[in-house]
C-alpha positions in Angstrom: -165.6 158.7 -59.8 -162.7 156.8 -60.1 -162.4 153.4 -62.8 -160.6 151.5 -64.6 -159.9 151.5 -68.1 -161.1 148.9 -70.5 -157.8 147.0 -70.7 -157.0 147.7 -66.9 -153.4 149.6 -67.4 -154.4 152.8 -65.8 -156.6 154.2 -62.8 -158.5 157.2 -63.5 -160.2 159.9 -61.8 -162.9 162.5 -63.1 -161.6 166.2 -61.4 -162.5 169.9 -61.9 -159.3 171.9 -62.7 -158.8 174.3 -59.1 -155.4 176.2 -60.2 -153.4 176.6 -63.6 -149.6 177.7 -63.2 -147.1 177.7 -65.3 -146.1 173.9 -66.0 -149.1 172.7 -63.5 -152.8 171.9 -63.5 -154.0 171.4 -60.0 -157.4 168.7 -60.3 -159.5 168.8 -57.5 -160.9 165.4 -57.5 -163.1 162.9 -55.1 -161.5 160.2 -54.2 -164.5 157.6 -52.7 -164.1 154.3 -51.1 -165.9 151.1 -53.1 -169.0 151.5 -51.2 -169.2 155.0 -51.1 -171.2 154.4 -54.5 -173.5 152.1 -52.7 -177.5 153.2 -52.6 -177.9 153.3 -48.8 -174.0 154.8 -48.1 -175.5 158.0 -46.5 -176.8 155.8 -43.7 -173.3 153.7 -43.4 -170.3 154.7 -41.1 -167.9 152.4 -43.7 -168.9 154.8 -46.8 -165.9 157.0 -47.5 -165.1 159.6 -49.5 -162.2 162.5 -49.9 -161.7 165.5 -51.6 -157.6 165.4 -52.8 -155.5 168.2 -54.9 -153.8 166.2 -57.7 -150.6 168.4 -59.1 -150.7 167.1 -63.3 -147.0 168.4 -64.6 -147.5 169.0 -68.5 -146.4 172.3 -70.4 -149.7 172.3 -72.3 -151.3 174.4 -69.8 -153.2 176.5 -72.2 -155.7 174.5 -73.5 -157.1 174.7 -70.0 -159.7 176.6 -67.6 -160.5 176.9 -64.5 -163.8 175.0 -63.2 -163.2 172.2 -66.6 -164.0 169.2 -65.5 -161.3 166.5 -67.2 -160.2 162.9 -66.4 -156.7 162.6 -64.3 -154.9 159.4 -65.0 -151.8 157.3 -63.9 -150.8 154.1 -65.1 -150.8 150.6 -62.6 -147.2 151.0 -63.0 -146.7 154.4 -61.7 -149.9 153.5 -58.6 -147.2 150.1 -58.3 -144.4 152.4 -57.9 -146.4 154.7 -55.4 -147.3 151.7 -53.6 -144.2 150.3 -53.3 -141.8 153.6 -52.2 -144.9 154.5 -49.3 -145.6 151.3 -48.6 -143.3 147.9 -49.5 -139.9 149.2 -48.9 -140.4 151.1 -45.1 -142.4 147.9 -44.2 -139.5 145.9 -45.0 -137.0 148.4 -43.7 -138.9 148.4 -40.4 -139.1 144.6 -39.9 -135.7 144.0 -41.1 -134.5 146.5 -38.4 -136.9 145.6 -35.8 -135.3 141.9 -36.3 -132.3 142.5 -36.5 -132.0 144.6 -33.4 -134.4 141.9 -31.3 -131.8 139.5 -32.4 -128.8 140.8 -31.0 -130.0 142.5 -28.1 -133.0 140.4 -27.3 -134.6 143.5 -26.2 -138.1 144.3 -27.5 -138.2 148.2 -26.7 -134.9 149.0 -28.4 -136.4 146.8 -31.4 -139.4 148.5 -31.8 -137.6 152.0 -31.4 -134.7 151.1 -33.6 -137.4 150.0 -36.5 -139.1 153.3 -36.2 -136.4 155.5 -36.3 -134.7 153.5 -39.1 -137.8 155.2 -41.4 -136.4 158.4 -41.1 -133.3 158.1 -42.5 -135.5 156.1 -45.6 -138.1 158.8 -45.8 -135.4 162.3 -45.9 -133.8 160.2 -48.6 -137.3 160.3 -50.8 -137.8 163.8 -49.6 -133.9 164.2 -50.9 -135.1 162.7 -54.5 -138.6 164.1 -54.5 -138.5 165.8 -58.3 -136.7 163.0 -59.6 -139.6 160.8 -58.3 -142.3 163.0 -59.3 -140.9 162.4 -63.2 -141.6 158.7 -62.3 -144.7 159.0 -60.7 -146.8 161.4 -62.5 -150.6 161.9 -63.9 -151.7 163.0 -66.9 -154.6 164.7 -68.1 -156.9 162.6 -70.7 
């Protein structure tokens, strides 16, 4: 189940612990659309829900089992941050590019090929930075 806190600065999630290694819990949790909790959401094709491995980074791995359930949780900055990097920046990197190129060569195809293949320069850069990231952008166990 996931929710909100009280004061609404973190999302949380309710998981059962899957792995421990050294310096990471793996929580399996269920990630459910809003109307997955809905009464009659068996008999709905819009009902969702997904099972997802959360890696939770902490050197207090001891005090942890296998099968325990806990609560994962991130802050709305660090779901912000996520948000933005997957989402915000290649949608502006796309349209920027797919404009630009429209604009000087007034063709469409090149446009829409150049705006594509200007995400994979951005997304080997994040793959480039992806443990300084994961310092950013990481859950904790409540």
């Amino acid at each position: 189940m996931s929710y909100l806190c009280k004061v609404h600065t973190k999302i949380s999630h309710s998981g059962i612990i899957e792995s421990i290694a050294e310096g990471c819990v793996k929580v399996r949790i269920l990630q459910t659309s809003a109307c997955a909790a809905c009464k009659i959401a068996g008999h709905c094709n819009a009902s969702e829900s997904k099972e997802k491995i959360v890696e939770v980074f902490t050197d207090h791995t001891a005090g942890y089992s296998l099968g325990q359930e806990v609560v994962v949780c991130a802050s709305r900055d660090v779901a912000n941050k996520a948000l933005l990097l997957g989402f915000g920046v290649p949608f502006l990197v796309l349209v920027g590019v797919l404009v630009l190129v429209l604009r000087v060569t007034g063709n469409e195809g090149v446009a829409a090929l150049s705006g594509l293949l200007a995400l994979v320069p951005y997304y080997f850069v994040l793959y480039l930075f992806r443990s300084r990231i994961r310092e950013q952008l990481s859950f904790y166990i409540e």
